[in-house]
Residue, then its C-alpha position, 0 to 999 in steps of 0.5 A: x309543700x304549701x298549708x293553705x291553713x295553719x290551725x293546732x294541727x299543723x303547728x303543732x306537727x311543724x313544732x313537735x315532728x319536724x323541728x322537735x323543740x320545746x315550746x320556748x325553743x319554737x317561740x324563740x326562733x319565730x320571733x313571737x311570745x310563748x303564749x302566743x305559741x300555746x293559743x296556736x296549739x290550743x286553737x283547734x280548727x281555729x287558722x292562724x293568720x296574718x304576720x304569725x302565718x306568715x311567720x310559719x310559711x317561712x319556718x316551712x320552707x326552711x326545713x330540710x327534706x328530713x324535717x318535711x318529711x317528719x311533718x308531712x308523716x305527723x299530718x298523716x297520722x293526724x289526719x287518720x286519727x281524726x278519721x277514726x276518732x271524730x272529736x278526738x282532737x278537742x278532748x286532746x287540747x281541753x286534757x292538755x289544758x287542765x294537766x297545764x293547769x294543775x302542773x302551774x299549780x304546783x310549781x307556783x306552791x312550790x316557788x313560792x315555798x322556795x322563795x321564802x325560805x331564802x333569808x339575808x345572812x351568811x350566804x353560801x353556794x347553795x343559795x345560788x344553787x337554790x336561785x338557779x333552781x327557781x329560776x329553772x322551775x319558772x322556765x319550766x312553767x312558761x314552756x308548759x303554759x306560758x308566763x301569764x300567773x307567774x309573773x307575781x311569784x317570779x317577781x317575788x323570788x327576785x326581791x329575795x334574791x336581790x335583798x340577798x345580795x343587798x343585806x348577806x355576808x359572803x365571799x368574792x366567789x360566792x357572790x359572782x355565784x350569787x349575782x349570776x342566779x339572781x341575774x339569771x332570775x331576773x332575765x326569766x323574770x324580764x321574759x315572763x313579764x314581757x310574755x304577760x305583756x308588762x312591758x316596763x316591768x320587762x325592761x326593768x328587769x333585763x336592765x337589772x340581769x345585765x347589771x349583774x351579768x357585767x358585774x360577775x363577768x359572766x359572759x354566758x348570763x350577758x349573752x342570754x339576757x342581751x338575746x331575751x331582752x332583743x325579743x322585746x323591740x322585735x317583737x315591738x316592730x312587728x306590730x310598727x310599735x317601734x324601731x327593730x334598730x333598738x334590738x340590733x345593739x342588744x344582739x351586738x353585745x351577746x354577739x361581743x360575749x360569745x366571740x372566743x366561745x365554742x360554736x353553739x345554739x346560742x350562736x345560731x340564736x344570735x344570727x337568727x335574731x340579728x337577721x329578724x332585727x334587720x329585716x324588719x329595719x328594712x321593711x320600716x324604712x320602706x314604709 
């Protein structure tokens, strides 16, 4: 099957009906920023175009038949409901956009609230638990409406985290539970900056999530920030602002952390970045 036309339509039935992930899931196996995904589904009639089409023509061809049948169905649903409802998709896409917006809202009041309630002292298991939480509501919002407007309150919620371990009294346990929530608070920190395009920000904050991560030992957080801090120079080649050759140690050592793991999605997510890293390598040596 070949669209002539990517608009919100067909990304949204590609994303939604035939793949059925998450905002972050589809933005993640594309290769391109949340954000970028939720101006696709967002975009009404507006095409798609360029590399990020072309990115969508190869996501298409790699669906099974199971997987093409479902988006082949959510485009003939889509189609009949504009044909009984002309205008429907626009009232759609403006509703999505204000629920994204008020549910933004609240949980930016509510990490705020959270953050501030941390303060250096004895530190126990629920302050990890209470990190891990924030940084589970920042994701949460970057899938709804992208990193732009969290950034501040996630970088604030960090300094916290941090100064916890800088200035709190605690036990060995307690603090590799500590290291790894704020390591896994930087590392959504470092995705929402990048998402909002603060590009040294990001990488201050990927530096800081793999510094804790080696220090707990925690093999899952090094894989993870290693695997989101990659998205940053692929990301980069795309547009020839750099070299993919800077990801592809970043992948190795996720790679190196999950080796004695059961397989799972991260292990998929690492081939997959691993094979964008060195198409585009290739495609920048030809040039």
């Amino acid at each position: 099957m070949i669209v002539n036309t990517w608009t919100a339509v067909e990304v949204r039935a590609l994303r939604e009906a035939a793949l059925r992930m998450t905002r972050e899931q589809f933005a993640e196996r594309l290769g391109w920023a949340t954000s970028t995904v939720q101006k696709w589904e967002h975009g009404g009639s507006r095409a798609v175009l360029g590399d990020r089409a072309a990115t969508l023509d190869t996501t298409l061809a790699e669906l099974s038949s199971e997987q093409l049948a479902r988006f082949t169905a959510a485009l003939t649903e889509a189609e009949s409901d504009r044909s009984r409802h002309p205008g429907t998709a626009a009232a759609t896409s403006a509703a999505d956009e204000e629920h994204d917006m008020r549910r933004r809202t609240l949980g930016t009041l509510a990490l705020a609230a959270a953050a501030t309630s941390l303060a250096p002292a004895r530190v126990g298991g629920s302050d990890a638990i209470r990190l891990e939480g924030i940084a589970a509501e920042l994701s949460a919002a970057a899938q709804r409406s992208g990193g732009v407007g969290l950034v501040g309150d996630a970088q604030g919620a960090l300094d916290r985290g941090l100064a916890l371990l800088d200035s709190g009294t605690f036990d060995g346990d307690t603090g590799r539970m500590l290291m790894s929530a704020v390591g896994h608070l930087a590392t959504t920190t470092g995705w929402l900056a990048y998402d909002s395009h603060q590009h040294a920000l990001a990488r201050r904050c990927f530096t800081e999530a793999l510094s804790l991560a080696a220090t707990a030992d925690d093999d899952g957080l090094i894989a993870r920030a290693c695997l989101t801090a990659s998205s940053q120079p692929i990301s980069s080649a795309r547009n020839g602002q750099c070299s993919a050759s800077r990801a592809l140690p970043l992948i190795s050592r996720a790679a190196d952390a999950m080796h004695r793991k059961p397989p799972s999605r991260i292990h998929a997510l690492i081939a997959v970045r691993e094979a964008s890293a060195l198409v585009l390598q290739r495609h920048s040596a030809l040039r």
